[in-house]
C-alpha positions as CSV (number, residue, x, y, z in Angstrom):
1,X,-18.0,20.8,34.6
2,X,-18.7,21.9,30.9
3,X,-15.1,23.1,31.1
4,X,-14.0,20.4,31.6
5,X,-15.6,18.2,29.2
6,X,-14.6,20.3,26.6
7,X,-11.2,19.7,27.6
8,X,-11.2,16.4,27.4
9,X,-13.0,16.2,24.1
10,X,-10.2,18.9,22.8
11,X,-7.5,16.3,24.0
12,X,-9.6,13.0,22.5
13,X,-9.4,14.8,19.0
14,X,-5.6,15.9,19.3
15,X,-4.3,12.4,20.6
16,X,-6.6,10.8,17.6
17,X,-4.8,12.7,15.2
18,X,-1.4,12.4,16.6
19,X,-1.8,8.6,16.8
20,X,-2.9,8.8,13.3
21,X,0.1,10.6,12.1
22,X,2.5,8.6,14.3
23,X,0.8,5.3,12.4
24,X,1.5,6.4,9.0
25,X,5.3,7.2,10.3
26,X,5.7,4.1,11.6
27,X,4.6,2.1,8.8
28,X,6.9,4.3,6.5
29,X,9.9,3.4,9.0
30,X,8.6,-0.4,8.4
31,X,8.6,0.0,4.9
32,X,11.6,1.3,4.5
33,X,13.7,1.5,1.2
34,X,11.3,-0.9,0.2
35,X,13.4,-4.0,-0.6
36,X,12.5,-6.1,2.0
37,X,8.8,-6.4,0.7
38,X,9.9,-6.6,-2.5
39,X,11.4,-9.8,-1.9
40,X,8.8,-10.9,0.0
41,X,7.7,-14.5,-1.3
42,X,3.6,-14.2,-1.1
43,X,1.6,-17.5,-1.4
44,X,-1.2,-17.4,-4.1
45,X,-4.5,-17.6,-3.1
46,X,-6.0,-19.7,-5.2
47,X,-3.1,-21.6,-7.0
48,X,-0.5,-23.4,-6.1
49,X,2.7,-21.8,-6.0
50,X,3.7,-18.3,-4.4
51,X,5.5,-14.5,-5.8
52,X,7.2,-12.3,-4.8
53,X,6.7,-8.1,-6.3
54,X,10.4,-8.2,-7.8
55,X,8.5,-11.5,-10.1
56,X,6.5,-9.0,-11.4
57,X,8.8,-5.7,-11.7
58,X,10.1,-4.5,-14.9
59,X,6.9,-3.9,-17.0
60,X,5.8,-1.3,-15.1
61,X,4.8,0.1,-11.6
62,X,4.0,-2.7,-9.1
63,X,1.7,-2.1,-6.3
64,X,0.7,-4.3,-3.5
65,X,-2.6,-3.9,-1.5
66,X,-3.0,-5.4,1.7
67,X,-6.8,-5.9,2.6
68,X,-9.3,-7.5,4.1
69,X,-13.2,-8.2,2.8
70,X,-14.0,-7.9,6.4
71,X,-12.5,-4.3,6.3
72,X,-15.0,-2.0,4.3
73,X,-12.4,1.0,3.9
74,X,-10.1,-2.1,2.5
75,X,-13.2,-2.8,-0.3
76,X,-13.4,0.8,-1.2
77,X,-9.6,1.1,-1.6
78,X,-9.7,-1.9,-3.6
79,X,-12.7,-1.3,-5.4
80,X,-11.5,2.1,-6.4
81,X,-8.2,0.8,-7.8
82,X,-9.7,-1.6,-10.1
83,X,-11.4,1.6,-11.6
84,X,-8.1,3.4,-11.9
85,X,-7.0,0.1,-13.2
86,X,-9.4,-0.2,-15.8
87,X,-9.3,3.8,-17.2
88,X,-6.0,3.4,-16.8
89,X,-3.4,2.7,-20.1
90,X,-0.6,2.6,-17.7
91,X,1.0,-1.2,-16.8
92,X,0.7,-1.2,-13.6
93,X,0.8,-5.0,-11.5
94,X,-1.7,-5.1,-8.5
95,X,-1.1,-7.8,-6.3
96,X,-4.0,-7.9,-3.7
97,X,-2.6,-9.3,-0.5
98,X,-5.5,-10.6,1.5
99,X,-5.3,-10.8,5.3
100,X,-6.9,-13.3,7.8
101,X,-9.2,-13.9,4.6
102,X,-10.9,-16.9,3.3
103,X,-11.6,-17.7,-0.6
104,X,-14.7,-17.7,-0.3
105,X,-15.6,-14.0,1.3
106,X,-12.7,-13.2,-1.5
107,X,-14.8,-14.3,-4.7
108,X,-18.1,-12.5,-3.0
109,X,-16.3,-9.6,-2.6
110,X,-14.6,-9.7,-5.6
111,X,-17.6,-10.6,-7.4
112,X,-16.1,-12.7,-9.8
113,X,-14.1,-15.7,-10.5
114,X,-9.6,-14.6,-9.7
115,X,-9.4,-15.4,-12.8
116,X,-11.5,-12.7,-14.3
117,X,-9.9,-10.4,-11.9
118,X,-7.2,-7.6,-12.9
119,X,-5.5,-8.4,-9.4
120,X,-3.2,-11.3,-8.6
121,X,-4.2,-12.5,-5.6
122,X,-1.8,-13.5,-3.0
123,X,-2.0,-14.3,0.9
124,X,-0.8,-11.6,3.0
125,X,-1.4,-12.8,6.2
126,X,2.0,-13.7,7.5
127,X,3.7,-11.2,5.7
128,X,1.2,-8.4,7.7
129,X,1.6,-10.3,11.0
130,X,5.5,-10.5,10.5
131,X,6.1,-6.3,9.6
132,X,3.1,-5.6,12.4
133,X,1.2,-3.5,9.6
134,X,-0.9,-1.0,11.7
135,X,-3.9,-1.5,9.6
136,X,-6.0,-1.9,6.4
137,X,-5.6,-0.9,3.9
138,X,-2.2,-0.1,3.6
139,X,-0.5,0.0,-0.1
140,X,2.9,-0.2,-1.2
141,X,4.6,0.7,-4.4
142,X,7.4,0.6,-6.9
143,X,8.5,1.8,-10.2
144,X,9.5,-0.2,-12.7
145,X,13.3,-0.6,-11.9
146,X,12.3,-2.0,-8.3
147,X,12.9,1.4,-6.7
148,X,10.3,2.2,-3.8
149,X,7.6,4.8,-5.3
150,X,5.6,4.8,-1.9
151,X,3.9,3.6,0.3
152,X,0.2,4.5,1.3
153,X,-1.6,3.5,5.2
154,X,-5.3,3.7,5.1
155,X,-7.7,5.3,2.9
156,X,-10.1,7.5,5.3
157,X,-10.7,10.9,3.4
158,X,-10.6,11.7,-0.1
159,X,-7.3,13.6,-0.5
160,X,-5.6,9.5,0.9
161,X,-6.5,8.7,-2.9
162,X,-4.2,11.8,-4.3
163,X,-1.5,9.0,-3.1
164,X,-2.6,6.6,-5.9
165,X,-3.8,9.0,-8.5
166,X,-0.1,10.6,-9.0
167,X,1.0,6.7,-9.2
168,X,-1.3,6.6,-12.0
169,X,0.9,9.4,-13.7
170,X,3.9,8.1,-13.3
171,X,5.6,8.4,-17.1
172,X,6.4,5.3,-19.1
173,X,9.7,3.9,-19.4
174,X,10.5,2.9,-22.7
């Protein structure tokens, strides 16, 4: 009997980790060249109005998070981008796509008013619904020409940051 639970624990672990590999694939197959979100039209959260990534390409790298307040991996991710952000001397656009959010939970999570915050704040739900994202966070990027840097599912262990850390190094382009 101990046999066999140790089986099926061994097979629990292995299907876990394929399914978490086959996510990440799959979203990278959703994602792409990359164009399709970056014409994406996103509604703003808390004006009126909506954007779309290529608005905001050309400056430098764009990135867009989608995430959730509910989602505590989503926070962190979030969290620790504004602090990459802030040490940061390199342009980069974050447009923080909240999904199946409300303003409220946004500014308390946030903890302060959009306006103070480094992020432009846009409404991801549909757009997360509509590509069947597989979960938060998940983080999408471009250079500055538009091209398709990467793109970034979840943020679980230490080395998922690595992702955004060599986005941070990406040269200028004068």
């Amino acid at each position: 009997m101990l046999i066999v639970g140790a089986i099926c624990v061994i097979m629990i672990i292995y299907f876990n980790i394929s399914f978490m590999g086959s996510q990440q694939e799959r979203f990278l197959q959703r994602v792409g060249d990359g164009t399709e979100h970056l014409g994406q039209e996103y509604p703003l959260f808390f004006d009126d109005g909506s954007l779309t990534p290529a608005d905001l390409t050309g400056e430098g790298p764009v990135l867009i998070l989608f995430w959730a307040s509910w989602s505590a991996r989503s926070v962190e991710a979030q969290e620790y981008l504004v602090g990459l952000i802030n040490q940061s001397e390199l342009d980069i656009t974050v447009i923080s796509a909240a999904v199946k959010d409300d303003a409220d939970y946004i500014i308390e999570t946030i903890g302060t008013s959009p306006e103070d915050f480094p992020f432009v704040i846009v409404d991801g739900t549909e757009h997360y619904n509509d590509v069947r994202l597989p979960g938060l966070p998940s983080l999408i990027a471009w250079n500055t020409d538009g091209s398709l840097y990467g793109a970034q599912l979840g943020f679980r262990q230490t080395s998922d940051y690595d992702f955004l850390k060599t986005l941070f190094e990406i040269p200028r382009h004068e």
